[in-house]
SERO-4910 file (N, C-alpha, C, O; in steps of 0.05 Angstrom, whole numbers):
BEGIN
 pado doro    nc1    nc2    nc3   cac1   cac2   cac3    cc1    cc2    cc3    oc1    oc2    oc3
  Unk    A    393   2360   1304    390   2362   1333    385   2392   1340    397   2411   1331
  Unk    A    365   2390   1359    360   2424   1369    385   2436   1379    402   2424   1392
  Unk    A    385   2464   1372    414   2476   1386    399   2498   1401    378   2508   1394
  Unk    A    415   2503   1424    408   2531   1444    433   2545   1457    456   2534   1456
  Unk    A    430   2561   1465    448   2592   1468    441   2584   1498    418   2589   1506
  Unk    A    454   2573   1509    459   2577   1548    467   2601   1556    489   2597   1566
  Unk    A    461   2625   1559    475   2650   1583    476   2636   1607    456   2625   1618
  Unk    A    509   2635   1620    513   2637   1647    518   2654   1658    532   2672   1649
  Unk    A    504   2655   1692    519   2676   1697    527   2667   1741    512   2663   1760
  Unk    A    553   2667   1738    565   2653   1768    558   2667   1786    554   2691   1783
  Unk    A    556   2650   1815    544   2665   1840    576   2661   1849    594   2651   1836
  Unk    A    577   2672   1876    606   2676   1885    618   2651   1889    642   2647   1884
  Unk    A    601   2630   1900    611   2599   1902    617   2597   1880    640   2589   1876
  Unk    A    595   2603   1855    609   2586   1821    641   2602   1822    661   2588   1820
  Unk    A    645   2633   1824    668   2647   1814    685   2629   1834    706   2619   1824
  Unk    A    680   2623   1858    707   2610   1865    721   2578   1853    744   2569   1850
  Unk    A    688   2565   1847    699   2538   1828    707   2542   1803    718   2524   1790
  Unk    A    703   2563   1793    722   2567   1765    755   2574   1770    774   2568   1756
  Unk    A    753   2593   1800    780   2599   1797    798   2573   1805    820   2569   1795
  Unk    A    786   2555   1825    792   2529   1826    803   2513   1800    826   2509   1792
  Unk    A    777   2505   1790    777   2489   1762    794   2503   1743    815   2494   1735
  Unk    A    784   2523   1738    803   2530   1714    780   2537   1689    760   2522   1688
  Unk    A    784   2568   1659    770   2559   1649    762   2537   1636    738   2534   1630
  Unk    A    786   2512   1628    787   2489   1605    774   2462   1633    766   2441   1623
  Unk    A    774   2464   1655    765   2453   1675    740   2457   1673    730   2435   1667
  Unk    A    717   2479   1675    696   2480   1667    688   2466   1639    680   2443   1636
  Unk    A    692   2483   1623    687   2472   1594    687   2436   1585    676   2424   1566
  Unk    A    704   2426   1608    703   2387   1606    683   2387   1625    673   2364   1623
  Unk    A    668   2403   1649    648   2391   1661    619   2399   1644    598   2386   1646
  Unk    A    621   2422   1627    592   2435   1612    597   2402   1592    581   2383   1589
  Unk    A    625   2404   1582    622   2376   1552    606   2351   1566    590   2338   1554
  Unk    A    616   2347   1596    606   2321   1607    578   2322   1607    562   2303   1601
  Unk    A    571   2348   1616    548   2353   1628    527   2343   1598    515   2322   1596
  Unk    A    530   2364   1580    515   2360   1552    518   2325   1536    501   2315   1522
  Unk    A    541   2314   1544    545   2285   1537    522   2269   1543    507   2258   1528
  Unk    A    521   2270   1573    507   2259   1593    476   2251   1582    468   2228   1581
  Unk    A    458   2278   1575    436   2271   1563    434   2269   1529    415   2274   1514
  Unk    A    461   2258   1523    464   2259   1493    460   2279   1473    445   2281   1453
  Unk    A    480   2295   1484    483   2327   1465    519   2322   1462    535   2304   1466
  Unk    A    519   2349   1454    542   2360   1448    550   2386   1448    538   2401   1433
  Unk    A    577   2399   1467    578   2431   1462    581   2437   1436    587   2414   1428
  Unk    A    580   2452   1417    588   2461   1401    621   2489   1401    643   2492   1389
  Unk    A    606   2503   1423    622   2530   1427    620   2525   1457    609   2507   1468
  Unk    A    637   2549   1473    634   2558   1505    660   2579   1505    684   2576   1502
  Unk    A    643   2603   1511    662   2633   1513    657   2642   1541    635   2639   1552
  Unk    A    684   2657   1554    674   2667   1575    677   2695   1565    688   2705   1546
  Unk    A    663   2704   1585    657   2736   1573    670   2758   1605    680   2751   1626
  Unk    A    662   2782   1594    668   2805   1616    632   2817   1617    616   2816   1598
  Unk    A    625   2827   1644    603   2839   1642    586   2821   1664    594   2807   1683
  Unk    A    552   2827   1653    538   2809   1668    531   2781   1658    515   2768   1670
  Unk    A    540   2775   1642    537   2746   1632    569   2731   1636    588   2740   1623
  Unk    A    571   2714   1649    608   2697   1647    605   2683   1624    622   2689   1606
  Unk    A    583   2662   1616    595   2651   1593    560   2639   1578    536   2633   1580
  Unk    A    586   2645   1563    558   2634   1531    560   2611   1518    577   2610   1500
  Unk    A    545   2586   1524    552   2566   1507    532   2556   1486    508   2559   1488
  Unk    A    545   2543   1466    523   2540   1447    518   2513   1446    540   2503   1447
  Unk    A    497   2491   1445    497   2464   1452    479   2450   1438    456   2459   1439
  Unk    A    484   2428   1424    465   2415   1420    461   2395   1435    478   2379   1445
  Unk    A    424   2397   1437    421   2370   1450    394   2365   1441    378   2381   1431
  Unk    A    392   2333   1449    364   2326   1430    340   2331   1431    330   2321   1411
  Unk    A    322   2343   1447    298   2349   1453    297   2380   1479    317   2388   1492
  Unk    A    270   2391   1481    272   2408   1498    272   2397   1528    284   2406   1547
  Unk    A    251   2367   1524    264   2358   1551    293   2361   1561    294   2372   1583
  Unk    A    312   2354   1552    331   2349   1553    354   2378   1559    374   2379   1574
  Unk    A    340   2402   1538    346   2426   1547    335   2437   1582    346   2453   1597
  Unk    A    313   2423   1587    294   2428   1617    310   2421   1637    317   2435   1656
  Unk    A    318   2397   1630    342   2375   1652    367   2385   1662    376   2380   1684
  Unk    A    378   2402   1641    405   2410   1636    409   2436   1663    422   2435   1684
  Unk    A    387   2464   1650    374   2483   1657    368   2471   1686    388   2478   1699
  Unk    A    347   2453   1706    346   2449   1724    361   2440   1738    361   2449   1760
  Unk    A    382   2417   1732    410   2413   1759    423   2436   1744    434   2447   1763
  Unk    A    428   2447   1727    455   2474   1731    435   2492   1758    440   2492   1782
  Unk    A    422   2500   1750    407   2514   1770    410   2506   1804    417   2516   1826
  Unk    A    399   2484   1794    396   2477   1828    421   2469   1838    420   2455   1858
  Unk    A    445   2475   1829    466   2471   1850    469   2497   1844    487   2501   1828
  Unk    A    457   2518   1852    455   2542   1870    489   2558   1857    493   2582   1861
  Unk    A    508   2543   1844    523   2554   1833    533   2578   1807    554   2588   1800
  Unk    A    501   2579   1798    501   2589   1770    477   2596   1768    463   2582   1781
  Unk    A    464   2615   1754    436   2619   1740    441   2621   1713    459   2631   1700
  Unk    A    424   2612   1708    420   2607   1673    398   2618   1661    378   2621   1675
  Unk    A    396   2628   1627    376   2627   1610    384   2612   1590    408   2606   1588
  Unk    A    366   2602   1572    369   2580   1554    356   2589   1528    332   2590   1528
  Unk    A    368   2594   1507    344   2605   1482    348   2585   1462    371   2577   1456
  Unk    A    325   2575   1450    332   2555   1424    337   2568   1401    319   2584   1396
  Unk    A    349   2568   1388    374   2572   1364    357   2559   1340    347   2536   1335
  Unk    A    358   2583   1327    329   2574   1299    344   2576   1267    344   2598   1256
  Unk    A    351   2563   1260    364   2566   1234    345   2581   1215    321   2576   1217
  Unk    A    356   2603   1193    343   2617   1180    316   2587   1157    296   2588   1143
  Unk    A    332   2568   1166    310   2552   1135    291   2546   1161    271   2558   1153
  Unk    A    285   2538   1182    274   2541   1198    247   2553   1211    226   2544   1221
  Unk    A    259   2580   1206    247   2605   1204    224   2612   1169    202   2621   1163
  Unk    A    247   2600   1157    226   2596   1127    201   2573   1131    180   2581   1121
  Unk    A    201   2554   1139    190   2540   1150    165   2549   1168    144   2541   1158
  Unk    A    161   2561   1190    152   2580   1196    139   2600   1190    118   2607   1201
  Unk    A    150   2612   1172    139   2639   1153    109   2627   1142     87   2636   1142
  Unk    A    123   2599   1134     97   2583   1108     81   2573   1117     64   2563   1102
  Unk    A     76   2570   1155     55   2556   1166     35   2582   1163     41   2606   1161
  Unk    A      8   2568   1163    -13   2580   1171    -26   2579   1190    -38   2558   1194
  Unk    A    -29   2598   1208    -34   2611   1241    -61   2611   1245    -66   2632   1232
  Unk    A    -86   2603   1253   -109   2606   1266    -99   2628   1291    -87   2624   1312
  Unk    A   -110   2654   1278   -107   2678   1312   -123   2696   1310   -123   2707   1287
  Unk    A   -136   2704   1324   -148   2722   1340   -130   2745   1360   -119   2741   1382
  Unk    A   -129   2772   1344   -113   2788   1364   -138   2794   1388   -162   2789   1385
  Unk    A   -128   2803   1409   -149   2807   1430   -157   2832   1418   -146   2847   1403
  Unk    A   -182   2832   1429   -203   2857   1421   -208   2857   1379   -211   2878   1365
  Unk    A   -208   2835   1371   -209   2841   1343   -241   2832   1334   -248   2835   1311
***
């Protein structure tokens, strides 16, 4: 199953529903949330700085990463980035494809 690296980061409404919820209060609504379209958290850290929290998740398709990414978003509570998580055999995988490219101006 595809995995991705969520950066959150809370608007003043989200900081006040965490201080509400609680962090282990959050972390059962991200689990519900990733359940929902048939994933799973793996990890979820909160941090200090400009990022609150980092979660790592699998879920089954990028659709499904798109879905996640658009209602977190749109309840105006949170902004997000989303990066997909490439395993090094992966990446070997990759290495061994062969690319049709044209750099510009070549």
């Amino acid at each position: 199953m595809p995995k991705y690296l969520i950066q959150a980061t809370y608007t003043a409404d989200g900081l006040k529903g965490v201080l509400q919820d609680g962090g282990t209060g959050r972390r059962q609504a991200v689990e519900r949330m990733a359940e929902s379209v048939g994933g799973r958290v793996e990890q979820m850290y909160f941090t200090f700085g400009e990022t609150d929290t980092y979660v790592i998740v699998d879920l089954p398709s990028n659709a499904a990463s798109a879905a996640v990414g658009l209602t977190i978003s749109a309840s105006g509570a949170v902004r997000t980035k989303t990066a997909v998580l490439l395993t090094p055999e992966e990446i070997d995988d990759a290495a061994r494809m062969e690319v049709a490219y044209r750099a510009p101006g070549a």
